[in-house]
N, C-alpha and C positions, 0 to 999 in steps of 0.2 A: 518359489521356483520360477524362474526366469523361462518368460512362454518361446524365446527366444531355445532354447534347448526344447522344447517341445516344439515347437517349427520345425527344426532341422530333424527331429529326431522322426516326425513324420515325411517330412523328403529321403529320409533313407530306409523307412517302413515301404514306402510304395516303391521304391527302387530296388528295393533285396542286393544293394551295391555300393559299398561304400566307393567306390570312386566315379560312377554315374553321379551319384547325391552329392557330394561336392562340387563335380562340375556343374547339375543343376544350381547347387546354393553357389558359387565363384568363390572357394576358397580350398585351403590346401587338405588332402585326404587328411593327413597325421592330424591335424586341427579337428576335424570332423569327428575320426574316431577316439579321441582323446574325450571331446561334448557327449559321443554316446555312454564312455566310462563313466563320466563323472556322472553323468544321469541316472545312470545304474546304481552307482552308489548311493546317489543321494535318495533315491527309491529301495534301496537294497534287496534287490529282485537283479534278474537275468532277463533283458528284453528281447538278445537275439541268440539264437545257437549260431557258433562258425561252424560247426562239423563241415571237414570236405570242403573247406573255404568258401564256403556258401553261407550267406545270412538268412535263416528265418525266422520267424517270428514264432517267441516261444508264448504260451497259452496268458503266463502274465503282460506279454508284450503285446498282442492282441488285445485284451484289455484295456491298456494302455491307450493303446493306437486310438478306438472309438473312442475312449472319451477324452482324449488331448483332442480330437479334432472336435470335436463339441466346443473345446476351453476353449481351443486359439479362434474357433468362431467366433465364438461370444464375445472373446475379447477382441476380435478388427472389429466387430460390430459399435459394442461397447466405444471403440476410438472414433467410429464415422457418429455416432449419435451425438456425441460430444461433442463434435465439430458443429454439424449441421444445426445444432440446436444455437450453439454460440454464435451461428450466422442467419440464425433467425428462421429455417428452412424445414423445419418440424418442430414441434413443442405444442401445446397448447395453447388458445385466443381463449383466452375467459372476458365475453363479451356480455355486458348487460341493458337491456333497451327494456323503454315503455311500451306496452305492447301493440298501442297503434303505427309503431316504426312499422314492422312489418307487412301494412296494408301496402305503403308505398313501396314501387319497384328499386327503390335506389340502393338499399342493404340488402336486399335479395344479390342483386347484381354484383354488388362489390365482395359480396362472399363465396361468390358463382368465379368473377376471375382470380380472385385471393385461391379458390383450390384449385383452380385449372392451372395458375403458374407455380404453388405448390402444395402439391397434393398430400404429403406428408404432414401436414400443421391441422392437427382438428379442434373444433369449434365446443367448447361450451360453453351454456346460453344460458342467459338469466332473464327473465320478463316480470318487471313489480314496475311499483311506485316511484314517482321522482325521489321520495325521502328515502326509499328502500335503497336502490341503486345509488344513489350518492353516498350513503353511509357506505356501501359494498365498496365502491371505488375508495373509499376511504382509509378503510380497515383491509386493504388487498389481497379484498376477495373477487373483487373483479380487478382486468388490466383498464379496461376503457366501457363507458356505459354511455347513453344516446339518452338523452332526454327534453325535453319542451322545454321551452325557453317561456314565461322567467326564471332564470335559474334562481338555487339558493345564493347565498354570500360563499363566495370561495375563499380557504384558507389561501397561505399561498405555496402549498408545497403542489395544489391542484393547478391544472389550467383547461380550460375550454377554449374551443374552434368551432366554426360553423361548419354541420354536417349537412343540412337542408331544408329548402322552407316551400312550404304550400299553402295554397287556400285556404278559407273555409268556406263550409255549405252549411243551410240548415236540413238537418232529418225531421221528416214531418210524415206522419201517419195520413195512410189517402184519404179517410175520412174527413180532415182538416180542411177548414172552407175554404184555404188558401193553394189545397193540393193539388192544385193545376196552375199556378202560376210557373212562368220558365225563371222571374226572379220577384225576389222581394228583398225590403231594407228591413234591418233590423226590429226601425220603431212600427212597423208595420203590424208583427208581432210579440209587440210589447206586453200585452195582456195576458198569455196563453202562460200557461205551466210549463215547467223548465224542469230538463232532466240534465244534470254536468257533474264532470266527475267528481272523484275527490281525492285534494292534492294538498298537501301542505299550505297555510296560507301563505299569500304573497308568490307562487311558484307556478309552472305546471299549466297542462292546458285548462285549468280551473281559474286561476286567472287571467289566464287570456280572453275568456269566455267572458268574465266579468268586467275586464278593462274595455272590452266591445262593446259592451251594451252599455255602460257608462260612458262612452262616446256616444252611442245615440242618443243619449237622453233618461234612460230612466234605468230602473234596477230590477230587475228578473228577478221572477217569482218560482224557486227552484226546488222542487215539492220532490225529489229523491236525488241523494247523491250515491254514486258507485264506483267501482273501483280499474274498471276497463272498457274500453270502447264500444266492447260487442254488447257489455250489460246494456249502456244507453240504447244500443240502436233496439235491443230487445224489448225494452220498456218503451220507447218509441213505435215498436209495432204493436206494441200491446194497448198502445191508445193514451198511454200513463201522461206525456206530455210531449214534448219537441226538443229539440238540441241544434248546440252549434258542433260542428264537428270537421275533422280536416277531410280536405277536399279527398285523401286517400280512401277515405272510410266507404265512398262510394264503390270502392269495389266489393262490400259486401251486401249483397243482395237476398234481403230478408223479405216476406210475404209482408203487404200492408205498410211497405216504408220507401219513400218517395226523398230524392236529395233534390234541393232547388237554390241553385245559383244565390250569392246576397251582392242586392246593387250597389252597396255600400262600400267607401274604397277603404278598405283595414288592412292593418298592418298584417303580413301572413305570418301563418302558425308554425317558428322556428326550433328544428330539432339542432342538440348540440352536443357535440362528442365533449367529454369530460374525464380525462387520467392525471395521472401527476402530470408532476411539472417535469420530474427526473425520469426518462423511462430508461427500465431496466430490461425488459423483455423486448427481444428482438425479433421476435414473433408478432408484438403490438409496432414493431416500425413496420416491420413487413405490411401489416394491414395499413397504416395511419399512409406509409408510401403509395400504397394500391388504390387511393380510394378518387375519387373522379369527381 
């Protein structure tokens, strides 16, 4: 059935006049009334009595009436969502990041104006492993994912951008002899037991951790690995050992765990957005434009 006859058919429900309701719709009455017949028929029901040259609305026409207006809702709706989506202005962000992204203010931020200019596009979130979320971007179950740099080897249907880069600090428990220092170098704490995460070889801020201390000089003695940021800094209050960690991680503030500057000039700890190469969702340009 053509929602177009159910339009019209409700501008002449609310008007009980067939020649009001065509003035409202601009076109000729015979025309009008001719869409109400054929409606009828094609319903094979009575929508309006004329008794008396008057239209009303007979008890199946009523019927009608609420739930045509339900249908031609649904369907302008059904036509603006279409739109909006194809212009990237609602839909889904299927976003995946390592979970120390979010210490740092800068993804906070960029998802803060991503809903403030549209607010219709909501966010789901994924937080694993660099292997975890690449494989996700992979298999397209994420649009775009955030991870530490070194990255894996990219096919080439993938590409990577730089999203942001920061320090590192060490986490050191106050007990540590060195817990009141404002900085230290690396080979300083050469000796001490090492907590870092664990990340695919070759990747990840696990080897970044290792590529640093291999610039200083020797090879850390790394007596538990884990799976997220906050486990390190836990086990670092817990006395277990020390870590290197991005300078964001100081905003979490754990009993017993102290961050202190390293005077050593290292490379910073680079996060990097990773989707295809083709982007299809225009919900993912939306953000990838937004981002500062």
């Amino acid at each position: 059935m053509q929602f177009r006859l159910m339009r019209n058919f409700i501008i002449v429900a609310e008007e009980l006049h067939m020649h009001k309701a065509a003035e409202r719709l601009s076109m000729a009455q015979p025309a009008l009334s001719q869409q109400i017949k054929t409606l009828e028929e094609r319903l094979g029901v009575t929508l309006f009595s004329r008794a008396n040259r008057r239209l009303t609305l007979t008890p199946a026409g009523e019927a009608f009436l609420n739930k045509s207006r339900i249908a031609v809702a649904m369907a302008e709706q059904a036509v603006i969502d279409a739109r909006q989506t194809a212009r990237g202005e609602q839909g889904i962000l299927n976003l995946g990041c390592v979970p120390s992204v979010m210490l740092d203010g800068k993804l906070p931020g960029d998802l803060r104006r991503l809903h403030a200019q549209w607010p219709a596009i909501s966010l789901s979130m994924m937080t694993g492993n660099v292997q975890t979320l690449y494989a996700a971007v992979q298999h397209n179950q994420l649009d775009v994912a955030i991870i530490r740099a070194p990255l894996p080897a990219l096919p080439d249907d993938l590409q990577s951008r730089p999203f942001t880069s920061e320090k590192t600090v060490l986490a050191l428990y106050t007990q540590h002899p060195l817990s009141t220092s404002s900085a230290l170098t690396l080979s300083s704490v050469k000796d001490d037991k090492w907590i870092s995460l664990h990340d695919p070889e070759g990747v990840g801020l696990e080897q970044f951790f290792y590529d640093a201390c291999n610039s200083a000089g020797f090879q850390p003695q790394v007596i538990q690995h884990v799976t997220d940021v906050l486990a390190v800094i836990s086990l670092v209050s817990a006395g277990f050992g020390i870590a290197l960690l991005p300078a964001s991680a100081k905003a979490v503030r754990v009993e017993n765990v102290i961050y202190v500057d390293i005077i050593d000039k290292l490379a910073e700890s680079e996060l990097t957005l990773v989707c295809h190469r083709i982007i299809r969702s225009e919900v993912l340009n939306k953000f990838l434009r937004s981002l500062k």
